[in-house]
N, C-alpha and C positions, 0 to 999 in steps of 0.2 A: 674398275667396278663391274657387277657382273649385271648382265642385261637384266630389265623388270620381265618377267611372262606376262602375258597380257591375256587377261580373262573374256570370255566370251561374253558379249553381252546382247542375249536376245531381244532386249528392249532397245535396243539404237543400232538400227539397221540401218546398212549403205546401202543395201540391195533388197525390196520387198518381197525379188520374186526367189530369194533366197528361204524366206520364210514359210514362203506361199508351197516351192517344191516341198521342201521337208513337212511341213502339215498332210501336204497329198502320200507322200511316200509312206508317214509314217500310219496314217489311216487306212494306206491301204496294205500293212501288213500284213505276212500269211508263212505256216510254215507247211512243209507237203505232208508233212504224218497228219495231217488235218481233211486227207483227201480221201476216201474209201477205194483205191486202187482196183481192191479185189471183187468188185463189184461189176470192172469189166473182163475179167477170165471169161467167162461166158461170149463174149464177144469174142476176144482173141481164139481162141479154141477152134471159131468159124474159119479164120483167116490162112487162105492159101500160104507156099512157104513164100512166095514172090512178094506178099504185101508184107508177111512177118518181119523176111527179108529190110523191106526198105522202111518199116517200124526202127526196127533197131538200131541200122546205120546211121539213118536223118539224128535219132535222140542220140547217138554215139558221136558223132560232129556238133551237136549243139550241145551236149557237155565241153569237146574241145574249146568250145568258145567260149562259152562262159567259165571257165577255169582262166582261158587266158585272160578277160577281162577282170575277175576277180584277181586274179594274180599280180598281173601287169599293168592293165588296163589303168584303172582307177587310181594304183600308186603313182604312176608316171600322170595321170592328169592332176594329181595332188599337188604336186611342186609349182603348179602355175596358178594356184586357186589369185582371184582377187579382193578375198575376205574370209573372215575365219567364219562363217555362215556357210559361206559355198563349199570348205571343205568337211564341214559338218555334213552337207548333202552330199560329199562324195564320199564319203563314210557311211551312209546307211547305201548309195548306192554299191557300194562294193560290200557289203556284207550278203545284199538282197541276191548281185550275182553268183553267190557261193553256195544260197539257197536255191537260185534256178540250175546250179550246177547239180547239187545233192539230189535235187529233186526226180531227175532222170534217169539215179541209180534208186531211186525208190517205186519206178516204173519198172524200170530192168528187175528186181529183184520181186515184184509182183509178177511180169509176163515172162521170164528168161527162167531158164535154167543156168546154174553158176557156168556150166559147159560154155553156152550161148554168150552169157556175158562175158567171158571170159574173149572168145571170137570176136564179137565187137566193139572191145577198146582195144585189140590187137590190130583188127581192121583201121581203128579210127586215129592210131597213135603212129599206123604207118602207111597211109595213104595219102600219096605224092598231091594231089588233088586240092584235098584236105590241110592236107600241112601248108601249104604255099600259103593258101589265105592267112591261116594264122602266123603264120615268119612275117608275112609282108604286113599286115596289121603291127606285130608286135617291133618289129624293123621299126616302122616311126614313133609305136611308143618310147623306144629305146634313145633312137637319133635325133626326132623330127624336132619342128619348130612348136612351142605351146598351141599355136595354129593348126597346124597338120597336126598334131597328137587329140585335139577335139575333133577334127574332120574324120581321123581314121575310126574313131571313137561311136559317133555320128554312121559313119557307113559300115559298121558291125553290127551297131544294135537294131536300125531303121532298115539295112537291106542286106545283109547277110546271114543274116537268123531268120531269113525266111523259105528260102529254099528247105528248110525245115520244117519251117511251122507250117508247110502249107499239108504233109502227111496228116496231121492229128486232124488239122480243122477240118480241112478234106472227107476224115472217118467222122467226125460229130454232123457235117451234113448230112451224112446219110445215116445217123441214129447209131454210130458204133462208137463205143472206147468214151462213150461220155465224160467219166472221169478223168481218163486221162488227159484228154481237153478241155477239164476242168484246169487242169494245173497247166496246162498251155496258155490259155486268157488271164488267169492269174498272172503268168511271165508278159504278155502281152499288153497286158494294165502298165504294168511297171518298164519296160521300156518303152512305151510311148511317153512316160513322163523324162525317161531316161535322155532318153534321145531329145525330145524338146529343149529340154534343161542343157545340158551340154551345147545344144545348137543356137540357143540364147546365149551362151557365153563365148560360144564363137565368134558372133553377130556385132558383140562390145568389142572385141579386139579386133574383128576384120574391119569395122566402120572408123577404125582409128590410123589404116593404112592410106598411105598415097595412093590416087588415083593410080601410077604407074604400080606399085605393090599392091593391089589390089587386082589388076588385070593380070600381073605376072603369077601371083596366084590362085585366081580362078582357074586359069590353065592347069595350072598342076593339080587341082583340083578333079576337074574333070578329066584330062589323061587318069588318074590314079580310080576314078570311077569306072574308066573304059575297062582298066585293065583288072580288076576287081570282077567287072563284069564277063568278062573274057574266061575267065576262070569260074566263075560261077555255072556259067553254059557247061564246061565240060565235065563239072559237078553234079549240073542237073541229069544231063543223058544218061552219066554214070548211076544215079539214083535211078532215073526214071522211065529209062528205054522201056526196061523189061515190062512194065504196069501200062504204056503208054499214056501218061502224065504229060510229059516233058514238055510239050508245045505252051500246056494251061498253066504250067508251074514256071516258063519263062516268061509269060506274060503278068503275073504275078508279079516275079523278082524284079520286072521292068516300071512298075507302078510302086513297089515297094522304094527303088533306086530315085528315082523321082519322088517321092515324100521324104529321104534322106537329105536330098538337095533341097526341098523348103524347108527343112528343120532346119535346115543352115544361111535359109534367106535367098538363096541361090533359084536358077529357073530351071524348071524342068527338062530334062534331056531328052526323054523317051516318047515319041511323038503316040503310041498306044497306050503307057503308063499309067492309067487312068480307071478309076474304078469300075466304071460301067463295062470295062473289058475283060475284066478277071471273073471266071469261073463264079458265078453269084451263090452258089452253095456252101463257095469258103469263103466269099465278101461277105455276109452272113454270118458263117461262126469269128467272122477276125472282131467283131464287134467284142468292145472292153466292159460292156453297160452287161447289167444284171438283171434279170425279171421281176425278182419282190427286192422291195425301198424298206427293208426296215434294218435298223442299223449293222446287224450285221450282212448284212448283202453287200458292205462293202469289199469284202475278202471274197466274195464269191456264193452261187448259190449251190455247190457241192461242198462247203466248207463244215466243218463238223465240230460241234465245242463240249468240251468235255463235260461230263457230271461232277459238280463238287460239294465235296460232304467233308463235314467236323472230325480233326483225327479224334481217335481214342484212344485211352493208356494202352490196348492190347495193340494198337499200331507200333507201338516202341518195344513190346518182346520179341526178339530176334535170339531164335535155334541154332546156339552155336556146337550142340554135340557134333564131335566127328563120327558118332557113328548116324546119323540121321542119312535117311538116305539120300543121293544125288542127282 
């Protein structure tokens, strides 16, 4: 006999906070042609090649990631959902990833000339650097245990997407690129919920291991943050020698890495990791909160909603002479 399907039922839930994420994710949806891009050329225009430079590299590796996250990510965390609720939320989250991937070539295609862009995903698709973290993330989505596949999960979106993000917030402190840190806080909305959620489902199935499977993997745990982080440092220099960054943006990724690890319940590593020590001008833009409370401020306060008007019958005549001009 052939198996019943079994339909989804939002009224009888196993898991509240099942509920609870998807209401958040889905209220705080956003797409990026909603963003006025072009609004900061004027800014870009000002920008030496060295910051241009490290513009487009940081948004050419944080498209890497989110691709592989939408790609990989999300399907490989699918297979271990424990309810048809959870894999609901990991469906709108892998869709939202696809949007924070798109979103970067709608920056690139605002600030870059096709030339440029073309340089920065040749850059980004073959930089040893670069590539490692993603093989080694995607490595346990592929192999790991449904445990290590939320932890790597956990430490991509809470500490490796920030050795990026700290470029834009870095320009919206000092009043540049507004927009485009529009659409940065936007992504940063939506992986703080990311990351929590995920790190809550870890929580249920790590609290279900023996004492002794529990200590043997925290270890692996932490080795796999060391060496994450190991490669991040030579990430950063590579980004950020040339601007002299590098010092403010390690201690960022250090506090960043330490917030991965309480998303997962776990203690802190990073004995500076801490917010009162990161650069207070991107502590400042990393805020998710928006300035006016009226309902749509939830997507953001650069967010833009279109005009809409009643069609009319002349909206349905469509000029199909071939000789009209083209």
């Amino acid at each position: 006999m052939t198996k019943s399907y079994t339909a989804i039922n939002w009224n009888a839930l196993e898991d509240e906070i099942d509920k609870a994420t998807w209401e958040k994710l889905t209220e705080q949806f956003w797409l990026d042609t909603r963003i006025p891009l072009s609004n900061d050329l004027s800014d870009w225009r000002e920008f030496n090649e060295d910051d241009k430079d490290v513009v487009g590299k940081v948004f050419g590796g944080l498209t890497l990631l989110d691709t592989l996250q939408s790609q990989d990510g999300m399907s490989s965390l699918k297979k271990d959902v424990r309810t048809q609720h959870e894999e609901a939320v990991m469906n709108n989250i892998e869709f939202m990833e696809s949007v924070h991937a798109k979103s970067y070539s709608s920056i690139f295609s605002t600030l870059n000339t096709p030339k440029e862009i073309e340089e920065i995903f040749d850059w980004t698709n073959s930089n040893e650097i670069l590539q490692y973290k993603a093989n080694r993330i995607n490595e346990i989505y592929q192999n790991g245990s449904p445990l290590q596949k939320k932890v790597a999960s956990v430490f991509l979106e809470t500490f490796l997407f920030y050795s990026g993000f700290y470029t834009p917030l870095y320009w919206l402190g000092h009043n540049k690129l507004a927009n485009v840190a529009e659409i940065i806080k936007l992504i940063l909305r939506d992986e703080s919920v990311h990351g929590t959620y995920i790190g809550y489902k870890f929580q249920l199935g790590f609290n279900e291991l023996s004492d002794d499977e529990q200590e043997e993997f925290t270890s692996w745990m932490y080795d796999l943050l060391y060496e994450l982080y190991e490669n991040e440092e030579k990430y950063t220099h590579l980004l950020y020698d040339k601007v002299g960054w590098t010092d403010d943006v390690l201690v960022f990724l250090r506090y960043n890495a330490n917030k991965a690890l309480m998303n997962l319940g776990m203690d802190p590593l990073f004995a500076d990791g801490y917010a009162q020590n990161v650069n207070p001008v991107v502590m400042n833009g990393i805020s998710t909160s928006t300035s006016n409370h009226d309902f749509f401020s939830q997507v953001g306060n650069g967010y833009l909603l279109g005009d809409v008007e009643a069609m009319k019958d002349s909206d349905y005549l469509f000029n199909f002479d071939d000789n009209s001009d083209k």
